[in-house]
C-alpha positions in Angstrom: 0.0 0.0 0.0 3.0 2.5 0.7 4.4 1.7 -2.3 0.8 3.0 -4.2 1.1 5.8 -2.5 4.5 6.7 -2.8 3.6 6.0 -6.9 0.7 8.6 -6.8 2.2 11.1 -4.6 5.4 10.7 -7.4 2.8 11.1 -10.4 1.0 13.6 -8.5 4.3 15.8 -8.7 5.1 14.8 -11.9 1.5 15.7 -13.9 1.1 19.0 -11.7 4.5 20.7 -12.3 5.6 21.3 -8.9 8.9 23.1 -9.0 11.6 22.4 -6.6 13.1 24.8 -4.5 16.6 25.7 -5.8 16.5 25.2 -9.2 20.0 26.1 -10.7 19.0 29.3 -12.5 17.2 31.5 -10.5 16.6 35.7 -10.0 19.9 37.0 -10.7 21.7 34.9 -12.7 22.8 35.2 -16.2 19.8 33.7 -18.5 21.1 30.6 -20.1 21.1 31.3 -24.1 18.0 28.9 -25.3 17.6 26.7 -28.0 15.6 24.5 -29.9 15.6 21.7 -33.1 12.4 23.5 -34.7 10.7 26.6 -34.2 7.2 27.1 -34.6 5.9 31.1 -35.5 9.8 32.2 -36.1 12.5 31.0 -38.1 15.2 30.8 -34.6 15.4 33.2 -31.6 18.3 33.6 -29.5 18.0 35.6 -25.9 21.3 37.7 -27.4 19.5 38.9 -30.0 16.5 40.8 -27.6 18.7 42.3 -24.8 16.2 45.5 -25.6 12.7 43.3 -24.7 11.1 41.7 -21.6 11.2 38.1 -22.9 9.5 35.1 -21.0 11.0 31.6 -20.9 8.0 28.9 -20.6 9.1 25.6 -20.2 5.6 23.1 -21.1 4.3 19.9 -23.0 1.5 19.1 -24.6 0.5 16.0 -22.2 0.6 18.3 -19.1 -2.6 19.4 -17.5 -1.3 22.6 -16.0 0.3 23.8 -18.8 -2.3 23.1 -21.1 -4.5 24.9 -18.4 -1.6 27.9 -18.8 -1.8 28.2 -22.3 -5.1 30.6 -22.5 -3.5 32.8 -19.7 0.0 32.8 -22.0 -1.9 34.2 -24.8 -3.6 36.7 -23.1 -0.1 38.1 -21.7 1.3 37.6 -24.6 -1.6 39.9 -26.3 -1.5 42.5 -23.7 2.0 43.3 -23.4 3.8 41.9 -27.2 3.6 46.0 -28.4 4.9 46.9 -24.7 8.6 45.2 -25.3 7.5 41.5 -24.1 8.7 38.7 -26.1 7.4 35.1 -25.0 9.1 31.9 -26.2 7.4 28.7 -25.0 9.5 25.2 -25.2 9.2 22.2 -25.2 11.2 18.8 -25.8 8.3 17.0 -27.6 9.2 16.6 -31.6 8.0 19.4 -34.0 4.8 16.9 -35.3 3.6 16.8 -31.5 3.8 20.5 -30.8 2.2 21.7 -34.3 -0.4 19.1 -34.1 -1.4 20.3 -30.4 -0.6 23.6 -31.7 -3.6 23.7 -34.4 -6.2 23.3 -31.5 -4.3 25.5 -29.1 -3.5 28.6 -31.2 -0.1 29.6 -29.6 0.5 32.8 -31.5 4.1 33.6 -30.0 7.0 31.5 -30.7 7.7 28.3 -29.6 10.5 25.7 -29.6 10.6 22.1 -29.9 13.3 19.3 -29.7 14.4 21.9 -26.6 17.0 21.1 -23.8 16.8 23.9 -22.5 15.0 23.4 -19.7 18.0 21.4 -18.3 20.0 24.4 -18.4 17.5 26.5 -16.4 17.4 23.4 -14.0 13.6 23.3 -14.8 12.7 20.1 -12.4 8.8 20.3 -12.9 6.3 22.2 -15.6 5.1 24.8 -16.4 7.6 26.8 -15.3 8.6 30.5 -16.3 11.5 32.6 -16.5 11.5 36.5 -17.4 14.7 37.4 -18.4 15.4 41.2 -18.8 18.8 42.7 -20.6 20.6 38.7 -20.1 19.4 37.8 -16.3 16.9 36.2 -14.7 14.3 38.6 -12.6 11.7 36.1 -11.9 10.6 32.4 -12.2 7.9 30.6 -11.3 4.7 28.7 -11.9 3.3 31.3 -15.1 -0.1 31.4 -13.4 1.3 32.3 -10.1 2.5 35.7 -10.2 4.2 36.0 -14.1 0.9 38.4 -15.0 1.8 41.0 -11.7 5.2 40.8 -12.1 5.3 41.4 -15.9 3.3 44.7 -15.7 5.6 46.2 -13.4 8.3 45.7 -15.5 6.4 46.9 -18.3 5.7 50.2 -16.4 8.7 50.6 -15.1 10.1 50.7 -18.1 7.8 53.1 -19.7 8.4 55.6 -16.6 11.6 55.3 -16.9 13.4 58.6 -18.7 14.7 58.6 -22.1 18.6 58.0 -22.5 20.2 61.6 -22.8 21.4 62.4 -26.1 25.3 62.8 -26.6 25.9 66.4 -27.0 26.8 67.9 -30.4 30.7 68.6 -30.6 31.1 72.2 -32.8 32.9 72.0 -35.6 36.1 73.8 -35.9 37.6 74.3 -39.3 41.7 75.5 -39.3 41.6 76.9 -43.0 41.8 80.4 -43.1 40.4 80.7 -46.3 36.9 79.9 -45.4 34.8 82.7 -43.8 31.6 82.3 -42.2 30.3 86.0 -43.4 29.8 84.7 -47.2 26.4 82.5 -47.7 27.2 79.3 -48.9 26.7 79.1 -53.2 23.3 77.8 -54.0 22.6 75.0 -56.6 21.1 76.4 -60.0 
């Protein structure tokens, strides 16, 4: 009887994407660069490349209940804030078939990457699990329905309050020939 229970309490984990404590990568650290056999709504994406954007990391698969159950909340992030700077890439290591035919029903609009490791980099132990990753580094992770929404609009409005980078100032000009005057007008085209 333990052992059934020990079996259930295992699958229990396992189909509910409990996330361990401690997972290698977590607020702070350097984002690990992502990748992926096939991508689905892009032709590649690489973290480098979008330094500028608030990009979400979602780690899923199409046989898990809670992610599935995250998927309509994805897109409805993804619509607010994809004109605000957000970038969301979802992967997942189910083969490119899987993920498109899932994808047909499920309308995933954003990109997403299949064949994926990544999650081992991330140390993802248990999905769905999300990562924002702003300018290289990790500023949250977690469950995506458990906090991703509140957290993403304050980065959103931060960064929309946040001033404009200063222009570099304008060095003068100096010219050393003393054959050029500045009383003349300059000739005009014909």
């Amino acid at each position: 009887m333990r052992k059934i229970g020990l079996l259930v309490f295992a699958l229990f984990i396992f189909c509910f994407g409990f996330i361990v404590p401690g997972c290698t990568q977590g607020e702070g650290s350097v984002a690990p660069e992502v990748s992926a056999g096939n991508w689905i709504n892009a032709d590649g994406f690489k973290l480098a490349d979008h330094k500028d954007k608030i990009v979400v990391v979602e780690f899923w698969a199409t046989w898990c209940p809670p992610c599935r159950a995250s998927i309509p909340h994805i897109k409805t992030l993804y619509e607010t804030y994809k004109d605000q700077g957000v970038m969301v890439v979802s992967l997942s290591n189910e083969p490119l078939e899987t993920v498109t035919q899932f994808n047909k029903k499920a309308g995933m609009t954003w990109i997403v990457g299949t064949d994926s490791n990544s999650g081992n980099d991330y140390g993802v132990s248990g999905i769905p699990s999300s990562f924002i990753v702003v300018d290289g580094k990790i500023v949250w992770n977690g469950h995506p329905m458990a906090g991703l929404d509140e957290e993403l609009k304050k980065l959103v409005e931060a960064r929309a309050a946040a001033p404009a980078p200063a222009a570099s100032p304008v060095e003068p000009i100096t010219v050393d020939d003393p054959t050029m005057t500045t009383t003349e007008p300059a000739p005009q085209g014909e």
